[in-house]
PAZA-495403 format. One record per residue (C-alpha): x, y, z; residue number from 1; residue in three letters. Coordinates in nm, 2 decimals, m for minus. Example, Ala and Ser with C-alpha at 12.3 -4.5 7.8 and 13.67 -1.06 7.14 Angstrom:
BEGIN
<rec px="1.23" py="m0.45" pz="0.78" nr="1" rest="ala"/>
<rec px="1.37" py="m0.11" pz="0.71" nr="2" rest="ser"/>
This chain:
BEGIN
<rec px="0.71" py="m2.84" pz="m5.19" nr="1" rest="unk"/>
<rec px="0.88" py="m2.54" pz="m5.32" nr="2" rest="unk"/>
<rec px="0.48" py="m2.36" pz="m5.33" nr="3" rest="unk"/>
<rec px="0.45" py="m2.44" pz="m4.97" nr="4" rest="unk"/>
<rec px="0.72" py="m2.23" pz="m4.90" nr="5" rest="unk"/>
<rec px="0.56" py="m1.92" pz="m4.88" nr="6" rest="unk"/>
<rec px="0.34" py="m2.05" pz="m4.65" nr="7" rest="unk"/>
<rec px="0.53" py="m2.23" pz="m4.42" nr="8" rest="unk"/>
<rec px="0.78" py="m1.89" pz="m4.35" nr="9" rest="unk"/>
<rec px="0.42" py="m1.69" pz="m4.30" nr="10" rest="unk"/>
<rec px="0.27" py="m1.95" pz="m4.03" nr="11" rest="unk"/>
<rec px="0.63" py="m1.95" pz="m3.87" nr="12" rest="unk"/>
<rec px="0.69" py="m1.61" pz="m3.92" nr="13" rest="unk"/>
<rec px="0.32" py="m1.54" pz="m3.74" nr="14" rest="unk"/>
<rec px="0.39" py="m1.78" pz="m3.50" nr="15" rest="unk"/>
<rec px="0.71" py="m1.60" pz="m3.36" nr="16" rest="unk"/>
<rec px="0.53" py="m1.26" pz="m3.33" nr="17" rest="unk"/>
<rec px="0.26" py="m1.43" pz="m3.12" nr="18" rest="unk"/>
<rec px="0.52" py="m1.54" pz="m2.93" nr="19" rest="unk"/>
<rec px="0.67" py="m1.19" pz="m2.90" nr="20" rest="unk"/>
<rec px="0.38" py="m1.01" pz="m2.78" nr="21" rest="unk"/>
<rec px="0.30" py="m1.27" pz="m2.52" nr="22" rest="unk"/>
<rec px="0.62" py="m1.27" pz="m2.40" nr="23" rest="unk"/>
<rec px="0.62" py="m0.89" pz="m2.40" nr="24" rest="unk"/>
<rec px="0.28" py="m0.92" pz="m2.23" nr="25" rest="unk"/>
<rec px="0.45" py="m1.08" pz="m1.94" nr="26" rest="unk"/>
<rec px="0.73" py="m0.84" pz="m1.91" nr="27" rest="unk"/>
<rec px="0.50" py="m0.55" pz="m1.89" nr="28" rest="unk"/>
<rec px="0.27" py="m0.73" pz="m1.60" nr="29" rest="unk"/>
<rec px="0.60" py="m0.84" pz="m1.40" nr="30" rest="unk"/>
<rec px="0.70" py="m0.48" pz="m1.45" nr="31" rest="unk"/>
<rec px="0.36" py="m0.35" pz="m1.30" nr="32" rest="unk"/>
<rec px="0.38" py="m0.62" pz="m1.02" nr="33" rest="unk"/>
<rec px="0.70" py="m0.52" pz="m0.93" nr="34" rest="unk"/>
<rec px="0.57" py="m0.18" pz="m0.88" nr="35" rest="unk"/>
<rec px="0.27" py="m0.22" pz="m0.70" nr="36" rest="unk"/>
<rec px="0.15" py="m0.06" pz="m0.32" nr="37" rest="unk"/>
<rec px="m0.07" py="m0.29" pz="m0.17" nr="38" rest="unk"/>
<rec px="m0.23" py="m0.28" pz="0.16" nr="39" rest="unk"/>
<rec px="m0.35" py="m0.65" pz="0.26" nr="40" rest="unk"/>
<rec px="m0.47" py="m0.83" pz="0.50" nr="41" rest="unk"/>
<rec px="m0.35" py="m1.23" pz="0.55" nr="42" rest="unk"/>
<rec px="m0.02" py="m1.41" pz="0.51" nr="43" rest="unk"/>
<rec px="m0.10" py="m1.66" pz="0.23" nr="44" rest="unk"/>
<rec px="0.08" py="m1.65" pz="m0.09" nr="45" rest="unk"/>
<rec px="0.04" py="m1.26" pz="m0.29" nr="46" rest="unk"/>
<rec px="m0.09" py="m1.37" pz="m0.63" nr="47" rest="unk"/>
<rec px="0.08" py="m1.05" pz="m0.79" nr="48" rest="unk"/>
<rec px="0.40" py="m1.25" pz="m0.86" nr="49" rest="unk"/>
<rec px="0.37" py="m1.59" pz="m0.72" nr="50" rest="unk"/>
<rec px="0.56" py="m1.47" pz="m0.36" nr="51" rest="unk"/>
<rec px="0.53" py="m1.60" pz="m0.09" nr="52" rest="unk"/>
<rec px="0.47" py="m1.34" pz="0.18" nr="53" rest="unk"/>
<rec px="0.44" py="m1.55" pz="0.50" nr="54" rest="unk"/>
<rec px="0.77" py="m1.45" pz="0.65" nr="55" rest="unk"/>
<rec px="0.65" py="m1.49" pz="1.04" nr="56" rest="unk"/>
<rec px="0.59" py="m1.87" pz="1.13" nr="57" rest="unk"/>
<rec px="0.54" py="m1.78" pz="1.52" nr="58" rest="unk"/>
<rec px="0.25" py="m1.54" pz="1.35" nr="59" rest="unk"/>
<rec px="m0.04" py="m1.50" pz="1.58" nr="60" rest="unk"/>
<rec px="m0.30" py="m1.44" pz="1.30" nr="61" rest="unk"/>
<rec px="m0.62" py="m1.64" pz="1.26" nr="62" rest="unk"/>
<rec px="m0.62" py="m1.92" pz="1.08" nr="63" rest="unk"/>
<rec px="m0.83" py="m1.76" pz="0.76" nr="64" rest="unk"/>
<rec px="m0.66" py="m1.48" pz="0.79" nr="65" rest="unk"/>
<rec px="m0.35" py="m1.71" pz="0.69" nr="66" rest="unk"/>
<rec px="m0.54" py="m1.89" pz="0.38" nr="67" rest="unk"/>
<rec px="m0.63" py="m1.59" pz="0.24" nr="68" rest="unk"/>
<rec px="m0.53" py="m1.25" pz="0.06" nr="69" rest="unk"/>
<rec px="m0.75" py="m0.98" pz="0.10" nr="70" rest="unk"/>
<rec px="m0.66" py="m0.69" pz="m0.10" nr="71" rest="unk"/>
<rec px="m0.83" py="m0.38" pz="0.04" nr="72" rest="unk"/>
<rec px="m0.61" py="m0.09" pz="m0.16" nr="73" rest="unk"/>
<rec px="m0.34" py="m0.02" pz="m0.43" nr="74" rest="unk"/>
<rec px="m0.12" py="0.18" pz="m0.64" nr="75" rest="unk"/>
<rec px="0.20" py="0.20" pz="m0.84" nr="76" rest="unk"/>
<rec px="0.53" py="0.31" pz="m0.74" nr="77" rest="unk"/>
<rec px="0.52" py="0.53" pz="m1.12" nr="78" rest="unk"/>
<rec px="0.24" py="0.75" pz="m0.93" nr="79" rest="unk"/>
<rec px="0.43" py="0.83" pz="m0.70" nr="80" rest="unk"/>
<rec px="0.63" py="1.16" pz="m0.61" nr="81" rest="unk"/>
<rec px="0.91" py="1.30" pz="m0.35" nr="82" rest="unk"/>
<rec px="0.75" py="1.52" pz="m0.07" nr="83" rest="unk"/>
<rec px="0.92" py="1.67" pz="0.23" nr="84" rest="unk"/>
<rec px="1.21" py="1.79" pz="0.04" nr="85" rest="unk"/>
<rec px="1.27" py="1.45" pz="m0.13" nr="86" rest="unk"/>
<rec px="1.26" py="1.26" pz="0.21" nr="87" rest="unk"/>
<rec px="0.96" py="1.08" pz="0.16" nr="88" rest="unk"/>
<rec px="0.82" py="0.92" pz="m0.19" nr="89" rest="unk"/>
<rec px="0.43" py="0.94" pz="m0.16" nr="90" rest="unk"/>
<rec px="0.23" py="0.69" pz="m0.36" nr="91" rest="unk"/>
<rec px="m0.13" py="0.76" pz="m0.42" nr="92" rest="unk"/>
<rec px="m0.35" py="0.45" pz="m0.38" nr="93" rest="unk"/>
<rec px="m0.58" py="0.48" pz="m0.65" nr="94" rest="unk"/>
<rec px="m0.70" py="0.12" pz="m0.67" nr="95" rest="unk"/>
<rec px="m1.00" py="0.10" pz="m0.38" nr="96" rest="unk"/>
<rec px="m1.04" py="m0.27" pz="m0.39" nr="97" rest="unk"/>
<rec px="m1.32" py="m0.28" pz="m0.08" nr="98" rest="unk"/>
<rec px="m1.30" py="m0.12" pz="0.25" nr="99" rest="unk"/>
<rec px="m1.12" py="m0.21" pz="0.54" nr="100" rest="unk"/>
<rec px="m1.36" py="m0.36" pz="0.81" nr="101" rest="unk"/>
<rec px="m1.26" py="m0.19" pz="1.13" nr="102" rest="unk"/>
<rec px="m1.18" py="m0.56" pz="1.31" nr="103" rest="unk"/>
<rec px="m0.95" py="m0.66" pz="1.03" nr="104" rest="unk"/>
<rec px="m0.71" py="m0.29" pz="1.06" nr="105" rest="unk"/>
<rec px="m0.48" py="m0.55" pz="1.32" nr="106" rest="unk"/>
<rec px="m0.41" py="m0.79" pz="1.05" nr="107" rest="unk"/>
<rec px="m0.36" py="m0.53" pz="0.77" nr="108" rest="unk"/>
<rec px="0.01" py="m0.53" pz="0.62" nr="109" rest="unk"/>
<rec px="0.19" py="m0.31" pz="0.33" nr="110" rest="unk"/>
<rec px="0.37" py="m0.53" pz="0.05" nr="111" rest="unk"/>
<rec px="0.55" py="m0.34" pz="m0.21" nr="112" rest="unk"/>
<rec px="0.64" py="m0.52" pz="m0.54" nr="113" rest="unk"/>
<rec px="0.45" py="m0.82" pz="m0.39" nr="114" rest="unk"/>
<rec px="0.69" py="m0.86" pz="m0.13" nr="115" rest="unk"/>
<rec px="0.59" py="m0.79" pz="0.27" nr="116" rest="unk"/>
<rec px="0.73" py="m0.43" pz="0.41" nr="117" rest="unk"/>
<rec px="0.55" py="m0.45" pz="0.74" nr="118" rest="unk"/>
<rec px="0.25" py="m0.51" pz="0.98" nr="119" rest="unk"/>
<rec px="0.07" py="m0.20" pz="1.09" nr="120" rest="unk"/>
<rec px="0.00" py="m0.34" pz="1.40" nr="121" rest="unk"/>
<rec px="0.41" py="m0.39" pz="1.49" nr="122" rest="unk"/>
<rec px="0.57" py="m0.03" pz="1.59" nr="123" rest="unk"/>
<rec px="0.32" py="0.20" pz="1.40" nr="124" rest="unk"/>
<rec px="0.22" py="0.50" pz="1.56" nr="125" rest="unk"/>
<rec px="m0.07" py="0.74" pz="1.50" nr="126" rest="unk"/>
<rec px="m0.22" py="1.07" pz="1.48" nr="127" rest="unk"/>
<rec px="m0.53" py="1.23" pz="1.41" nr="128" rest="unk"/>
<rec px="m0.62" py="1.46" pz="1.15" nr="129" rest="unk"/>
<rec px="m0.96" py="1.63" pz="1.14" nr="130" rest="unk"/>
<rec px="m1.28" py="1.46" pz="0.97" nr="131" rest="unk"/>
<rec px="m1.30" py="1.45" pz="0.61" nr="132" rest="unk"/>
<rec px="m1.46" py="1.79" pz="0.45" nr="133" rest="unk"/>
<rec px="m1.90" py="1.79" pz="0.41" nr="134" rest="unk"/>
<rec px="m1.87" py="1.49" pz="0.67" nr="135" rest="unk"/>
<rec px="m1.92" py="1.42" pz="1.07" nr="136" rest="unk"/>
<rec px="m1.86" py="1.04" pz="1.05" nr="137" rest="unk"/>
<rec px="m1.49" py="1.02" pz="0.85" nr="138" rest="unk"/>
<rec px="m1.20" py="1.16" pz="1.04" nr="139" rest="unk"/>
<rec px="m0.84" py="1.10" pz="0.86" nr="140" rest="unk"/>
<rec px="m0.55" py="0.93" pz="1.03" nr="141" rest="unk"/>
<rec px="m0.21" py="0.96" pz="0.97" nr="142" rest="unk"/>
<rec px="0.01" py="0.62" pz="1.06" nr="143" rest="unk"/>
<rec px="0.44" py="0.58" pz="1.06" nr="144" rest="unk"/>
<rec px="0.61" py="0.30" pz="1.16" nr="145" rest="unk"/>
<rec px="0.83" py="0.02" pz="1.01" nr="146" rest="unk"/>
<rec px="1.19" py="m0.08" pz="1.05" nr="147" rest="unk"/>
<rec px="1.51" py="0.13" pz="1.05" nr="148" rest="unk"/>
<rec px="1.51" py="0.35" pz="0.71" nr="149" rest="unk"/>
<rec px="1.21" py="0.09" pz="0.58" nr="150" rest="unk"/>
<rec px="1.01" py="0.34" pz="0.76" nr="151" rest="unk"/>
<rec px="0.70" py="0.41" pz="0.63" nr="152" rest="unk"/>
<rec px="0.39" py="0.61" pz="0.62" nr="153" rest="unk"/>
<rec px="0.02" py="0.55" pz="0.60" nr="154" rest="unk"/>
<rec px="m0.26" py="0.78" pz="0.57" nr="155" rest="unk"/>
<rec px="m0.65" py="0.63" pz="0.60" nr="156" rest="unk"/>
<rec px="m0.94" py="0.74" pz="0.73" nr="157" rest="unk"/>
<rec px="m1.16" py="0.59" pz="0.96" nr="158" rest="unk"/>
<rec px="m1.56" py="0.60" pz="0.86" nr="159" rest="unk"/>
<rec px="m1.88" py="0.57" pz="1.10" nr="160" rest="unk"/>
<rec px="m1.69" py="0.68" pz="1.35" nr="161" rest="unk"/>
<rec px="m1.88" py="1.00" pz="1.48" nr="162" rest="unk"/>
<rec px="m1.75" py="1.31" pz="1.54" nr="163" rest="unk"/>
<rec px="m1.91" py="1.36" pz="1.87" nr="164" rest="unk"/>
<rec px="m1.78" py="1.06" pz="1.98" nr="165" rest="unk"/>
<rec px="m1.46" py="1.14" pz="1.88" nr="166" rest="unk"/>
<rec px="m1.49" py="1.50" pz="2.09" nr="167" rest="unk"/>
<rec px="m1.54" py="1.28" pz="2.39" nr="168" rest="unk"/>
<rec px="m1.19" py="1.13" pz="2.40" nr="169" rest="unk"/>
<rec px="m1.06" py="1.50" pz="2.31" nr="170" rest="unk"/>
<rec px="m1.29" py="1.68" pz="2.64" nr="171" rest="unk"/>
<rec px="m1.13" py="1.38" pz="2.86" nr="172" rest="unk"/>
<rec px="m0.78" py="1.40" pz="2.73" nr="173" rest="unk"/>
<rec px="m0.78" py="1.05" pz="2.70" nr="174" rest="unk"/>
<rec px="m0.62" py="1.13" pz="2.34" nr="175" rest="unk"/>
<rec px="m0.38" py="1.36" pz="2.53" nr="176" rest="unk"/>
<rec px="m0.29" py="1.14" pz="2.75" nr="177" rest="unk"/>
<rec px="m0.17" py="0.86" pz="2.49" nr="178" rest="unk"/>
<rec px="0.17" py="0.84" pz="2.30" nr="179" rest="unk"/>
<rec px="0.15" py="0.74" pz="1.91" nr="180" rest="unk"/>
<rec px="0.21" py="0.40" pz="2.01" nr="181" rest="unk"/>
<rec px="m0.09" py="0.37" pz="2.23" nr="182" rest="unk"/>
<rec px="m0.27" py="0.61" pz="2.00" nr="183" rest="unk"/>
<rec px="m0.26" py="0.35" pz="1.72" nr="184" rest="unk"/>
<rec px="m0.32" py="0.04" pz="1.96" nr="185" rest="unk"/>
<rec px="m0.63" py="0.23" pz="2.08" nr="186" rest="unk"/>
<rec px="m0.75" py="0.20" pz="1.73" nr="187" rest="unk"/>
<rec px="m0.67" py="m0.12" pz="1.71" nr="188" rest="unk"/>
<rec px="m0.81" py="m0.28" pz="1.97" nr="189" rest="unk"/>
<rec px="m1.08" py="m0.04" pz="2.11" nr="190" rest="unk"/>
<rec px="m1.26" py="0.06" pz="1.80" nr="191" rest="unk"/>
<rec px="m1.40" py="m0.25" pz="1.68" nr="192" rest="unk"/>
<rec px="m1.57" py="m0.30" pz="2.02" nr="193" rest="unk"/>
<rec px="m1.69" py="0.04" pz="2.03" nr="194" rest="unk"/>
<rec px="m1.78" py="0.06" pz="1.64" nr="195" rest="unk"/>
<rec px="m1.83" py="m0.28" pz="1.47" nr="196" rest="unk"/>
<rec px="m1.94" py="m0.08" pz="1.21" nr="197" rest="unk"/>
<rec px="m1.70" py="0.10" pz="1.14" nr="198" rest="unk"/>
<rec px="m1.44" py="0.08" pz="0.84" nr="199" rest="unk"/>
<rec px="m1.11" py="0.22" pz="0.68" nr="200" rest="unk"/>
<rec px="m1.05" py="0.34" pz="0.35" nr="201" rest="unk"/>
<rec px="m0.67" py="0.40" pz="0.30" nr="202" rest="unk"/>
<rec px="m0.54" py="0.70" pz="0.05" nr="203" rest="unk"/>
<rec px="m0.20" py="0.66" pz="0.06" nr="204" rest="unk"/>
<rec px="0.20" py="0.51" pz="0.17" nr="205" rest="unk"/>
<rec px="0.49" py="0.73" pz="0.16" nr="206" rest="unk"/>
<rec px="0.81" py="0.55" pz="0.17" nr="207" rest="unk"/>
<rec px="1.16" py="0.71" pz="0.32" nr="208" rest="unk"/>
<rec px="1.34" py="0.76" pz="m0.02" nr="209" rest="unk"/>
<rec px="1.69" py="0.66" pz="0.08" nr="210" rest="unk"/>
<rec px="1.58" py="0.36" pz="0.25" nr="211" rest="unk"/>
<rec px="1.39" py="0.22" pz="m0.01" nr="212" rest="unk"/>
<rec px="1.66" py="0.34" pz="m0.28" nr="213" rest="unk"/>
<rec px="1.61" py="m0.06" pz="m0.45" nr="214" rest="unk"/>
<rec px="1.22" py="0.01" pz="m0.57" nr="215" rest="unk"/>
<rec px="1.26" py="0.33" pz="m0.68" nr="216" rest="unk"/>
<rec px="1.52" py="0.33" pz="m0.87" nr="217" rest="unk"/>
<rec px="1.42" py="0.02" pz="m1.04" nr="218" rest="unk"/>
<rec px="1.11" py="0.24" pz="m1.20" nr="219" rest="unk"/>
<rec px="1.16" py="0.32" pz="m1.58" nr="220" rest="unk"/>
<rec px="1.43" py="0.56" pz="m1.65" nr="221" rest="unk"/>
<rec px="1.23" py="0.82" pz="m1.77" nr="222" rest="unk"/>
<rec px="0.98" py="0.84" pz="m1.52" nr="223" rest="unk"/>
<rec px="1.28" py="0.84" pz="m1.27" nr="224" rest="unk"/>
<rec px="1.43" py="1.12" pz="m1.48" nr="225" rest="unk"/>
<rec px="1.07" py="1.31" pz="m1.46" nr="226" rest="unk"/>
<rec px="1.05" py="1.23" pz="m1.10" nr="227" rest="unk"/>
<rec px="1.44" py="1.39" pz="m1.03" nr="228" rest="unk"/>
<rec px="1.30" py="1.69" pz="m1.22" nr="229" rest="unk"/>
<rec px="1.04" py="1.74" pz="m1.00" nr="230" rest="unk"/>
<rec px="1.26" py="1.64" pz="m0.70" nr="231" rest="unk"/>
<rec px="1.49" py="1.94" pz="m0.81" nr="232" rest="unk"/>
<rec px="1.23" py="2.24" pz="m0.86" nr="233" rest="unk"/>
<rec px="1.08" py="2.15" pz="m0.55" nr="234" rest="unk"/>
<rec px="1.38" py="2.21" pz="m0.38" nr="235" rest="unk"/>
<rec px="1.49" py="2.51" pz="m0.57" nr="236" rest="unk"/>
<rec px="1.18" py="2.65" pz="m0.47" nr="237" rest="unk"/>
């Protein structure tokens, strides 16, 4: 017995290590989970962390749209950086999963750490920017809405969408004649009857820092310190 010893402590001794690392494997993927940007479409359950996201029972949505996650963009809070003078935290969203389909923009939604933050379609207002640089077809739009300080903003840019067309709306100030509000229900709405074809590619969410105080200061300590750094030469500067 006593010459199995050795041999016994090694397989236990293996056997705890492998549990180790798995266990450590899990904390590290909860981690990035709990810092992830996403921008969806659908209400189902969010496999990022086993959440489920379908807060609004009265919801309106299509049926599919219900059963299923579609994930069209992400990134991670760790990415991210204060802008504005450390009013806004802007996360990159580096992750293209597929684009947007233009009819699909009314069911989209933001989730951060894998929980819902807000429908784009409820209270968001729009903008335009100008088209995308070497193009005529991709013009940028910048988006804000959300909930008392859960504001938020959303920058994504809307392709096969000509620019000619778009100089229409401008030489009939119909574009002047619209509030955000309308602006972004205009895209909405009108778009996908005037360009089925058409599809969004989203680059980024800034979130108001103090109202979203809970994620960010939940990243790792010495990103956050890295981040307050930055925070604090930007505004010596």
């Amino acid at each position: 017995m006593s010459d199995l010893a050795p041999f016994v402590a090694t397989i236990l001794r293996d056997q705890v290590v492998s549990d180790l690392q798995e266990e450590n494997r899990i904390l590290k993927e909860r981690l990035r989970a709990a810092q992830k940007v996403q921008i969806v479409s659908g209400t189902g359950r969010d496999e990022g962390n086993g959440n489920n996201n379908n807060n609004n029972s009265n919801d309106d949505d299509d049926d599919e749209d219900k059963d299923e996650i579609i994930r069209f963009a992400e990134g991670q809070l760790e990415n991210g950086n204060f802008q504005n003078s450390g009013r806004l935290f802007e996360i990159p969203l580096n992750v293209q999963h597929q684009p947007c389909p233009i009819e699909k923009l009314k069911n989209v939604r933001i989730c951060l750490g894998g929980f819902h933050n807000g429908y784009i379609n409820r209270g968001f207002g729009a903008f335009f920017g100008d088209y995308e640089d070497g193009t005529d077809t991709s013009i940028i739009i910048h988006s804000f809405g959300g909930q008392g300080e859960r504001r938020m903003w959303v920058s994504f840019t809307v392709n096969n969408w000509p620019r000619e067309r778009y100089l229409l709306l401008v030489n009939a100030e119909i574009e002047a004649q619209l509030n955000e509000l309308e602006l972004m229900e205009f895209i909405i709405e009108r778009l996908p009857e005037l360009y089925p074809d058409a599809t969004i590619t989203f680059h980024d969410v800034s979130l108001l820092s103090h109202g979203n105080q809970d994620a960010i200061q939940n990243l790792p300590s010495s990103l956050l310190a890295r981040l307050t750094v930055g925070l604090d030469a930007y505004n010596s500067v």
